[in-house]
N, C-alpha and C positions, 0 to 999 in steps of 0.2 A: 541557577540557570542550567537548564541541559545542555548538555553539546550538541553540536550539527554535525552530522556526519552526512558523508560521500554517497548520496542515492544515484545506485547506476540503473537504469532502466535494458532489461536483458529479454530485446523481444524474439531471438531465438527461443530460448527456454519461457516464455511468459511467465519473465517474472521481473521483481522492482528488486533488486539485491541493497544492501549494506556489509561491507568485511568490516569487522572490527577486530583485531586482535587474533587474527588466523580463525575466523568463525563468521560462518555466511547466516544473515537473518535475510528474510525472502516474503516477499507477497506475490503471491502466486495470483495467475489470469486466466482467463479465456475469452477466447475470441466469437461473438456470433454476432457477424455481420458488422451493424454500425452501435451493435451494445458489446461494452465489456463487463465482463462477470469476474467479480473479486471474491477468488474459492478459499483461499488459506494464507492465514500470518504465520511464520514461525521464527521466531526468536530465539535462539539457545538459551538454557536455563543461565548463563553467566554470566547474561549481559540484557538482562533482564532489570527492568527499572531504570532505564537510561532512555526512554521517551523514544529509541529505535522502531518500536512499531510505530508511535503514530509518525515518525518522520516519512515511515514505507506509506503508511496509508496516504499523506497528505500530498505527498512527490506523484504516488498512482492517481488522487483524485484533481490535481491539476493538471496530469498528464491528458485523462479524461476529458476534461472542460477545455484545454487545448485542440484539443483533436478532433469536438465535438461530439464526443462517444455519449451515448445513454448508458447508463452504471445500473447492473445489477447486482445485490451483495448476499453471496452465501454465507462470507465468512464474520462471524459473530463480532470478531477485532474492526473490523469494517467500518461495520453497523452499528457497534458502539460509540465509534469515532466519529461515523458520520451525525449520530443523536447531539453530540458533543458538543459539533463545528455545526450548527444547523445553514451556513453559506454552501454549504454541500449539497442541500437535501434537492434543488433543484434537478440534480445529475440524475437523480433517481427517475 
């Protein structure tokens, strides 16, 4: 089972944070209008394989469907996630 870790949601910086271990993983945002555009995941290579991206992805894409944002996705991690979880695709 993966662990759950602490998604803070950082809308100064637009971005979804996780600290694990002295190490910030991040999914980055942008704001236009009433669509959010999900540009980049970044993971540190050493904490990689602990399901931390999709926890960023899945914390932004409820964030979304709370807030009733229309989602658009640059970033490849996103998009792949969203293929994944198809209860997402309606965001798009």
């Amino acid at each position: 089972m993966t662990e759950r870790y602490q998604v803070h949601h950082n809308p100064t910086a637009n971005r979804f944070e996780i600290q694990v271990e002295g190490q910030l993983a991040v999914l980055e945002y942008r704001m236009d209008g009433n669509t959010i555009n999900f540009t980049h995941t970044l993971v540190p290579a050493e904490l990689e394989g602990r399901g931390i991206g999709s926890q960023l992805a899945q914390a932004a894409l409820e964030y979304a469907r709370e807030m009733s944002f229309k989602v658009f996705v640059t970033c490849w991690f996103v998009a792949g996630y969203i293929e994944r979880h198809p209860e997402y695709k309606s965001l798009l």
